[in-house]
N, C-alpha and C positions, 0 to 999 in steps of 0.2 A: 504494500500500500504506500502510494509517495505521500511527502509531507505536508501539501496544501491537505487533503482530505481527512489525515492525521488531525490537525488544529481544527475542521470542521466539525466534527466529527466528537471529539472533548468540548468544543465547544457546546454542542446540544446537548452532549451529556451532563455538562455543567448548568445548563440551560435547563433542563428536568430536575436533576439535584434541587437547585435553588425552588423550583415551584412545587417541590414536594415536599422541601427540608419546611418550608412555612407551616406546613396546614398542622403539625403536633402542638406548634408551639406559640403560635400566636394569638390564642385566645389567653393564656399566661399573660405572656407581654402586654396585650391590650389591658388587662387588669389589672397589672403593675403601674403603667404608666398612665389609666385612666380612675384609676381606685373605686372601680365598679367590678360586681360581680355579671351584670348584665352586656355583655360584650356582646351578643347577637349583632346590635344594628351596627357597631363598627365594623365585624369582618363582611357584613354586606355590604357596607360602603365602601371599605378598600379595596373589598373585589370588583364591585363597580367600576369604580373611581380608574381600578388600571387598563379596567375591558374598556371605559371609554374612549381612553387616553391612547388605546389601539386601535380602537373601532379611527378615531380621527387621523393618525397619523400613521399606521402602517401602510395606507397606498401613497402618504410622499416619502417616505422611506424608501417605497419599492421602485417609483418612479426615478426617488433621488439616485437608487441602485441602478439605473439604465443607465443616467446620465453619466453620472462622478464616476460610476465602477464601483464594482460589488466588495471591494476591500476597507474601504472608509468609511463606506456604512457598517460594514461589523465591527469596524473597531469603534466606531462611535455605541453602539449597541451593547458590545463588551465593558467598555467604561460606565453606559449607563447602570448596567445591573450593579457592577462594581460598588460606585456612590449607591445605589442603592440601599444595596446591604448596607453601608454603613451607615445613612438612614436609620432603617433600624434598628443598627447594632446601640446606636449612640441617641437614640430618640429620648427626650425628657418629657415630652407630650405628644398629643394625637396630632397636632400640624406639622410636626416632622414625619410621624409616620405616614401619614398623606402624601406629604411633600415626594419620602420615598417611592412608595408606590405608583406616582404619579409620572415619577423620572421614569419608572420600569415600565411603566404603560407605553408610554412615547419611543421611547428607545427599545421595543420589543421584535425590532424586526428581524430577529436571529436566523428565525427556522424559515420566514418565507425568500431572506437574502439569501440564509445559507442552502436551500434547496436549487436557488437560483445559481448560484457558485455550482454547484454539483453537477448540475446542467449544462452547465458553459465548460466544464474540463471533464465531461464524461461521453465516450462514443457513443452512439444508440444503443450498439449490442451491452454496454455495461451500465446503464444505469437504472435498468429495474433491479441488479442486483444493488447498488450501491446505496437505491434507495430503500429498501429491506434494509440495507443494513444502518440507514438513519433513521429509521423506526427502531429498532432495535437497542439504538444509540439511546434514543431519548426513552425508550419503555425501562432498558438498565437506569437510568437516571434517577427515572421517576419512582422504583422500588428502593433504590439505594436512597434518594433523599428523606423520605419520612421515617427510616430508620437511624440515619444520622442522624437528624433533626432532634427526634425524640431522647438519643443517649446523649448528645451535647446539652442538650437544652435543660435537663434533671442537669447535668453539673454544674453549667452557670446560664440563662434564658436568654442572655446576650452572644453567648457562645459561638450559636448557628449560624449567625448571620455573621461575625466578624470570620469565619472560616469563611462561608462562601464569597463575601467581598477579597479576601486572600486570592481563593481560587481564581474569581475571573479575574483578576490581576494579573495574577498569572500569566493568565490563558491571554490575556491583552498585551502583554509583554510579547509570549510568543507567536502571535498572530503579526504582532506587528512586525518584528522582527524575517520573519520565518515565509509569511503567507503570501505571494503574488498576486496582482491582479490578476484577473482571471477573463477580462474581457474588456475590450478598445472603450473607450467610455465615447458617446455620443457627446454627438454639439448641436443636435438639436433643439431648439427652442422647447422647455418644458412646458405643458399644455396645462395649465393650471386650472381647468375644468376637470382633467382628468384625478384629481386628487380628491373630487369631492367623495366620503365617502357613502353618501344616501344615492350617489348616479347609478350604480345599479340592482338600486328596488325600482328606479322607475320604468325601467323593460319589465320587469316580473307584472305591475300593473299594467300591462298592455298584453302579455299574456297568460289570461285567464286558466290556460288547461295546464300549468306548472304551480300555479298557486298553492293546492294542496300538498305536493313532496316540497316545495319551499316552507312552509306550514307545519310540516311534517319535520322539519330537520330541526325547526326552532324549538319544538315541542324536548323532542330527543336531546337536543343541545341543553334546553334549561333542567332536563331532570339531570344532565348531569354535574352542574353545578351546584347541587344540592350537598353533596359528597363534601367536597370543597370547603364550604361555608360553615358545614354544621355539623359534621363527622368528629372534628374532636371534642368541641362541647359536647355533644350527647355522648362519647365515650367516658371524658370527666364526671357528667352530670348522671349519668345511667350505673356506671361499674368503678367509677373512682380510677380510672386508670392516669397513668403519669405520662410523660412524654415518649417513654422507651416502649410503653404499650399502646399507643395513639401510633405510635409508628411502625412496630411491629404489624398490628392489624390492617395498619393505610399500605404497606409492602408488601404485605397476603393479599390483599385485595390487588395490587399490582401487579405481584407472582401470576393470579390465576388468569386476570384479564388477558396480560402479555399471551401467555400460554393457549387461550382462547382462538384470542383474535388471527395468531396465529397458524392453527392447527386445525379450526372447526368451519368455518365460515366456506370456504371451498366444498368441502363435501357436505354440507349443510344445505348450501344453495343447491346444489345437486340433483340430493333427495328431497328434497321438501318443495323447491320452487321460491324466488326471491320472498314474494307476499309472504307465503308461512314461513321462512326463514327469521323475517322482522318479527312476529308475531311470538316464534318459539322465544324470541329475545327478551322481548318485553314480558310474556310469560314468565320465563326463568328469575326476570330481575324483581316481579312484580312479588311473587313468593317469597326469596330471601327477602323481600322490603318487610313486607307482613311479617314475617319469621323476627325480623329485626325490631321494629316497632314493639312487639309484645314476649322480648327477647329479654330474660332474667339473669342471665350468667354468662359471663366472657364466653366461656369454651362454644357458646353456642354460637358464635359469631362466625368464629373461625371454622366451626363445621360447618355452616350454610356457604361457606365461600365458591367451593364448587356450583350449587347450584347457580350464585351471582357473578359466576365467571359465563354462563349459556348466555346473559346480555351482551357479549363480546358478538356474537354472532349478526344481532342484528344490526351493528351503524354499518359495515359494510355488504351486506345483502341488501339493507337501503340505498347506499353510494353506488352499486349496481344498476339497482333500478333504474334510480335518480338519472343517469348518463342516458338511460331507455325513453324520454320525454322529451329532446330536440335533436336535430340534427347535428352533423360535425361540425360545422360549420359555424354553430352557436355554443358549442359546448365551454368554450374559453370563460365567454359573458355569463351562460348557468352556475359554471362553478363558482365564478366571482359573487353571483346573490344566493348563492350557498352560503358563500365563505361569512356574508354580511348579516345573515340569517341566524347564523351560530356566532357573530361579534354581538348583533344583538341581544340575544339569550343571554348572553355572559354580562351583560348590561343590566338588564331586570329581572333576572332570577335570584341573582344573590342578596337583591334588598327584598324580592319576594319572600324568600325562603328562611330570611335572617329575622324579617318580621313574621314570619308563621313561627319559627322556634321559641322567640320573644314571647308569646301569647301563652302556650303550651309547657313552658319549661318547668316550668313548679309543679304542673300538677302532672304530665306525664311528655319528658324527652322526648319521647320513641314515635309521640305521632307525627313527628315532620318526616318519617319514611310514609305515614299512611296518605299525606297530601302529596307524597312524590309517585304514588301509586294514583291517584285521581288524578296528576297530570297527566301519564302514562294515560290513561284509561281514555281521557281526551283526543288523544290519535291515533286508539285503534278504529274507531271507526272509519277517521279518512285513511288509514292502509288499507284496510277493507273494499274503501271505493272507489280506490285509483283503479282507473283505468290504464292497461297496460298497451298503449298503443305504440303503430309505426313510429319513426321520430317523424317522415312526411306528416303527419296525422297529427303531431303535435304543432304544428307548425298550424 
């Protein structure tokens, strides 16, 4: 493997680290530094706060990435996580931890710069493999971070994040050093319409017959944010667990998905047919949900994991589909109000779901899986009544 893909490559893995290494431990932090036991609406708003600060500025980032060359932009990217962390490492109130967050929203254009990098130094024949293996990158990451997260954070709650501000440091040192441009940068006039990012929901309202798998991805996208938000408080608040069991369990959940997504979705769609594929998923997930909510003892968590890894099957027997509803020709512009579909979710699920937890948490934790099951339940009817037509026919 040469060197440019080496640095890309640690980089997403640092990149999943860092967004796994949070979820054990920052409901602590926010407690420390807000002297509330009531954290729900802060990690909704800081997950907000960074989904919007992406939602607005990953297409000039990607755009700036045509322009400048794909090398400036990750080093600027790198540095923002950087500051980041320290951000949080060194926060004395919640307007720094904003603050932080706010820089990692903006500067989060890693994965869709660094896919674009992969692109530009990979031949056709090599880059389905290389992209497996940046999934791969980033699914190791994101198992190892809430494992870390959880054993540093029990020995000092500041811990996690001055290590991962170290790391991308690092990784910014050797990127900078190390990494090539990767492509002639353009001198073209930049088209400053093209950076809006609501420009492509307005094709999606022109067409009508995509609406529902666009509907359908948002739907998918905010039950996953749920995890996110409110998975370590309800482990705290439900089983007393510490940061090294908030991570251990957020790493089993990781372990099985990875293993999932990987392994079943293929011979899933196969036998079953895309529709019942999605269907088996949200089944699978909809039971450990239930299982979870009215779930009395740790051990029981981590048995139901299997059954909450069969959800691994359904977002890409969706993503299937989903490519089955325009032609090629359109497919570029579909996946962009995909892409905007699932920034949005990450936008209003998490003050969703951070004020459902709010409501519920004294008298029983467990029910904000039973409202991520009535999301669910929400779109299976439209899987149900997609139509599975020609992409002519979508048109």
């Amino acid at each position: 493997m040469n060197r440019p893909l080496i640095v890309i490559f640690t980089a997403i893995v640092l990149d999943a680290v860092g967004i796994g290494l949070i979820f054990p431990i920052l409901p602590s932090l926010l407690q420390e530094v807000t002297h509330t036991q009531n954290v729900a609406p802060y990690i909704g708003a800081m997950t907000a706060l960074y989904a919007v600060m992406q939602f607005i500025f990953a297409p000039v980032l990607g755009a700036l990435s045509d322009r400048l060359g794909r090398r400036p932009v990750l080093l600027i990217s790198l540095a923002g996580a950087a500051v980041n962390y320290l951000f949080l490492a060194f926060a004395s109130n919640i307007g720094m931890l904003l603050i932080g967050r706010a820089i990692a929203g903006l500067t989060s254009a890693n994965i869709s710069v660094a896919m674009a990098y992969i692109t530009d130094i990979s031949p056709e024949d090599k880059r389905a493999r290389r992209f497996g293996l940046f999934n791969a990158m980033f699914g190791i990451g994101f198992i190892i971070g809430p494992v870390l997260g959880g054993v540093l954070g029990d020995a000092w709650i500041r811990l996690p994040f001055i290590a991962a501000a170290v790391l991308n440091a690092c990784n910014l040192l050797v990127a900078f050093f190390i990494l090539p441009e990767s492509r002639t940068p353009t001198r073209e006039k930049l088209d400053l319409s093209a950076l809006n990012p609501l420009r492509p929901l307005r094709w999606v309202f022109s067409m009508k017959s995509v609406l529902p798998i666009v509907f359908i991805f948002f739907i998918f996208s905010a039950t996953g944010e749920a995890y996110g938000t409110c998975w370590a408080l309800w482990g705290s608040d439900t089983f007393h667990w510490n940061g090294l069991w908030i991570g251990l369990s957020l790493g089993t959940f990781g372990v099985c998905q990875t293993l999932a997504q990987a392994f079943l979705p293929g011979p899933a769609v196969k036998l079953l047919g895309e529709r019942a594929a999605i269907l088996t998923g949200v089944a699978g997930t909809c039971v450990a949900l239930i299982a979870m909510a009215f779930a009395t003892q740790s051990w029981m968590i981590f048995a139901i994991m299997p059954v909450f890894a069969l959800g691994g099957i359904g977002v890409p027997a969706l993503q299937s589909l989903a490519t089955r509803q325009v032609d090629e020709s359109r497919q570029g512009q579909f996946q962009g109000v995909l892409a905007s579909a699932v920034s949005l979710a990450s936008i209003v699920a998490p003050l969703a779901f951070s004020s459902v937890y709010f409501i519920f948490r004294q008298e029983w934790p467990g029910a904000i899986w039973l409202s991520v099951v009535v999301v669910y339940a929400i779109g299976v009817p439209l899987v149900l009544g997609l139509r599975l037509k020609q992409p002519a026919a979508a048109l």
